[in-house]
C-alpha positions in Angstrom: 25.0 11.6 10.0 21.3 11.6 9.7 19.0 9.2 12.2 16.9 7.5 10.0 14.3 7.1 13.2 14.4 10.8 14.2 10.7 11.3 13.9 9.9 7.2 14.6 5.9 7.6 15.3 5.2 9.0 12.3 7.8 7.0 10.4 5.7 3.5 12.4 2.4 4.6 11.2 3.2 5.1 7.5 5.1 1.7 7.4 2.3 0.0 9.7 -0.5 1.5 6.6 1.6 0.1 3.9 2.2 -3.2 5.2 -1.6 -3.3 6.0 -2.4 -2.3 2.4 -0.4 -5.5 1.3 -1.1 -8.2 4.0 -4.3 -6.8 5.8 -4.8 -4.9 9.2 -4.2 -6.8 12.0 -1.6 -8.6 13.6 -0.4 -9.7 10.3 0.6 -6.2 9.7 1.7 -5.5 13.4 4.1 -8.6 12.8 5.8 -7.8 9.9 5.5 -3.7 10.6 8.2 -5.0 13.7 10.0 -7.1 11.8 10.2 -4.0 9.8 12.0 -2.0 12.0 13.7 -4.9 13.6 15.4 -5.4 10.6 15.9 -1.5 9.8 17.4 -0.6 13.7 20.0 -4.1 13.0 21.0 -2.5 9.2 20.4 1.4 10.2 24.4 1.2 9.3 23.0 1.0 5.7 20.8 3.8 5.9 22.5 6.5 3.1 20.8 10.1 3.7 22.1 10.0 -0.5 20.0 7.9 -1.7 16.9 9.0 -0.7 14.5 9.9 2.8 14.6 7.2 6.0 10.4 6.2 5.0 11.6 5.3 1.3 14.3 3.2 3.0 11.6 1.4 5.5 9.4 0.9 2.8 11.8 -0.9 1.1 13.0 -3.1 4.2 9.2 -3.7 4.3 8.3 -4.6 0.6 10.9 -7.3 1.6 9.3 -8.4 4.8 6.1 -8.4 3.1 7.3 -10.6 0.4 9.2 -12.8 3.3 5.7 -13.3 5.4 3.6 -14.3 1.8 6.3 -16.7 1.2 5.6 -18.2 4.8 2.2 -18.5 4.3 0.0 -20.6 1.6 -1.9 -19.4 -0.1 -1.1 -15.9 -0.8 -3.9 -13.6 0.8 -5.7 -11.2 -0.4 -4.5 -7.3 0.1 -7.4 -5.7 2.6 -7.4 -1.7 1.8 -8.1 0.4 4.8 -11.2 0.9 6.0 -13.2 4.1 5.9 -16.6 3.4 7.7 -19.3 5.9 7.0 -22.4 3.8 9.0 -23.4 2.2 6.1 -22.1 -1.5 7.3 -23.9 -3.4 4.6 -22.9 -0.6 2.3 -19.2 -0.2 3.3 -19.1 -3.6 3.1 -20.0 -4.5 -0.5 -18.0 -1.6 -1.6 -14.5 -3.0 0.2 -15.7 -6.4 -1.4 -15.6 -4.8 -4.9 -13.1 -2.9 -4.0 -10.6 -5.9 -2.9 -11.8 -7.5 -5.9 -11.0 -4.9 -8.0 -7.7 -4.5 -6.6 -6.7 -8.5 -6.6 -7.1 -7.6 -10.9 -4.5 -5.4 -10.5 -0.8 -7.2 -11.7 1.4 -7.2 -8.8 3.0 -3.9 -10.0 0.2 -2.0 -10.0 -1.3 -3.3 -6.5 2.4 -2.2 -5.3 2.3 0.8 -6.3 -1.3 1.6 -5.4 0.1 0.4 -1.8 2.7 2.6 -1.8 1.3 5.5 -2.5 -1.7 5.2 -0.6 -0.9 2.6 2.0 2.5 4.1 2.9 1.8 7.6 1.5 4.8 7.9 -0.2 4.8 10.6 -2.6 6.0 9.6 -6.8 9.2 11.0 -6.1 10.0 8.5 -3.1 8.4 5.7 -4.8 10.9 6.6 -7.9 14.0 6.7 -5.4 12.3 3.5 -4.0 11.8 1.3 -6.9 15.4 3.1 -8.8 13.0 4.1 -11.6 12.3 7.8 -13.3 9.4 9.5 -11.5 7.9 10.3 -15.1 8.1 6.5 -14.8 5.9 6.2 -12.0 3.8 8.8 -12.3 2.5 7.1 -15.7 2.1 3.9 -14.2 0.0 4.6 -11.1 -2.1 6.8 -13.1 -2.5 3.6 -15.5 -3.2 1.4 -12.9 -5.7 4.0 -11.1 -7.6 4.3 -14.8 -7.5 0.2 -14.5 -8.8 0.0 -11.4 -11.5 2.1 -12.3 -12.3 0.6 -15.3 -12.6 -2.7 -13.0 -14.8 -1.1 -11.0 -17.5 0.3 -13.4 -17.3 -3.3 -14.7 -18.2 -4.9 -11.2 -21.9 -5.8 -11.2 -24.1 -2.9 -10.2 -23.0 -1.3 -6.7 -25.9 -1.3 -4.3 -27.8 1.5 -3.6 -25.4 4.4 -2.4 -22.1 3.4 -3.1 -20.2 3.8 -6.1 -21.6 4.2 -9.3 -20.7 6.7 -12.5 -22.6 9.5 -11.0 -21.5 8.6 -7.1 -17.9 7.2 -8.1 -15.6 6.4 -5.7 -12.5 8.9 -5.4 -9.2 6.5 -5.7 
């Protein structure tokens, strides 16, 4: 039998960034990232090798927990996307504004996916297994809801002076 927490740091820090991706860094995430594994060391019964890798499995206890916390809490928040500081602080932080906007246009689905694959760094294959849908599946719908977000983005008002923009655009 595999142990699903065999390699448990690396297995916190992906399930710590997708939670963050959904709820916001913090103690937010820090609560519901232990609840997380709380929940996953009580079940690790249920953990099937089979059915897919032990950070597909988290990420699933997690999307739950997630949902759980939101529930808990009125109203929803907003997702916060991880921060990349580059000294710019006026300019970082219009570009996570637009950014968060951006994202909050996003349906549900697509802001899942976004925060799976980049919060959680799951690759389409584990998302797939994850979700019980067809890679090709996935693949097409991130890479619809990247071109959305996009879109969104080049329709935001004009980004101040060295952010994103079409001929400085923001890799997503």
């Amino acid at each position: 039998m595999i142990d699903p927490f065999a390699n448990l740091e690396s297995l916190i820090r992906s399930v710590y960034a997708y939670v963050a991706y959904r709820v916001g860094d913090g103690p937010d995430a820090e609560d519901v990232t232990s609840e997380t594994f709380e929940r996953a060391f009580r079940y690790r019964a249920s953990f099937d090798a089979r059915k897919g890798e032990p950070i597909a499995w988290l990420v699933g206890i997690a999307r739950h927990c997630v949902e759980d916390e939101r529930a808990a809490r009125r109203p929803e928040p907003a997702d916060e996307l991880a921060e990349h500081p580059t000294g710019d602080v006026e300019g970082e932080t219009v570009l996570r504004l637009e950014l968060r906007a951006a994202v909050l246009k996003l349906s549900p689905r697509e802001r899942d996916l976004v925060a799976l694959r980049y919060g959680a760094d799951l690759k389409v294959r584990q998302i797939a297994e994850l979700l019980g849908e067809r890679t090709n599946t996935i693949e097409v719908a991130l890479h619809r809801a990247l071109g959305r977000l996009r879109g969104l983005l080049d329709d935001e008002a004009p980004p101040a002076q060295g952010l994103a923009s079409r001929e400085n655009p923001v890799r997503i």
